[in-house]
N, C-alpha and C positions, 0 to 999 in steps of 0.2 A: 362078623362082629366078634369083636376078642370076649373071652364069657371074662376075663378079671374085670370088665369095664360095669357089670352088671352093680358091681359094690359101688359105683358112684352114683349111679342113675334112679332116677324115682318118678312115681307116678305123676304124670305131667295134670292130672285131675285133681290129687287128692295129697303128692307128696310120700303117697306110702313108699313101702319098700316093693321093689319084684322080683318075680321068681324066676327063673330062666327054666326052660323046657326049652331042649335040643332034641330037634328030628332028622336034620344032618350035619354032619360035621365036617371039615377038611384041615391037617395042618393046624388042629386044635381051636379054628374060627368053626365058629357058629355059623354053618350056612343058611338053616331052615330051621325053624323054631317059634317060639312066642317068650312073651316075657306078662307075666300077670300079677297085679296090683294084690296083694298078698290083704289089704286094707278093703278097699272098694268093690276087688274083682274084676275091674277090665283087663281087658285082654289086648299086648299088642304083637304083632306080626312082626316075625324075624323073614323077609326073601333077600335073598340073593346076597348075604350076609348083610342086609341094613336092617335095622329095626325104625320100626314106623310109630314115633313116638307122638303122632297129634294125636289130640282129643276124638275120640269118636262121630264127631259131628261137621269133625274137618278132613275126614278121611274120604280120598273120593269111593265113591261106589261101584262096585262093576258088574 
């Protein structure tokens, strides 16, 4: 995930703003990370550089 994209994206629950938190990096993409509602507090999951922006309740389970 490119981290400039983080300025257009917002919380799919609530609209707020998120925060990006990088745990790896490559070639300046975001490979492993979160991205968190700065507003509400959810929390969403950066793997494999895609961030997984459903709702919590649409997220499968593992």
């Amino acid at each position: 995930m490119r981290k400039d994209i983080v300025d257009i994206l917002a919380c799919p629950v609530c609209k707020g703003d998120l925060e990006l938190t990088v745990e790896e990096e490559k070639n300046g993409d975001v490979i492993k990370g979160s991205l968190e509602c700065k507003k509400c507090s959810e929390v969403y999951p950066i793997e494999d550089g895609i961030a997984n922006m459903l709702p919590p309740e649409l997220r499968e389970k593992v």
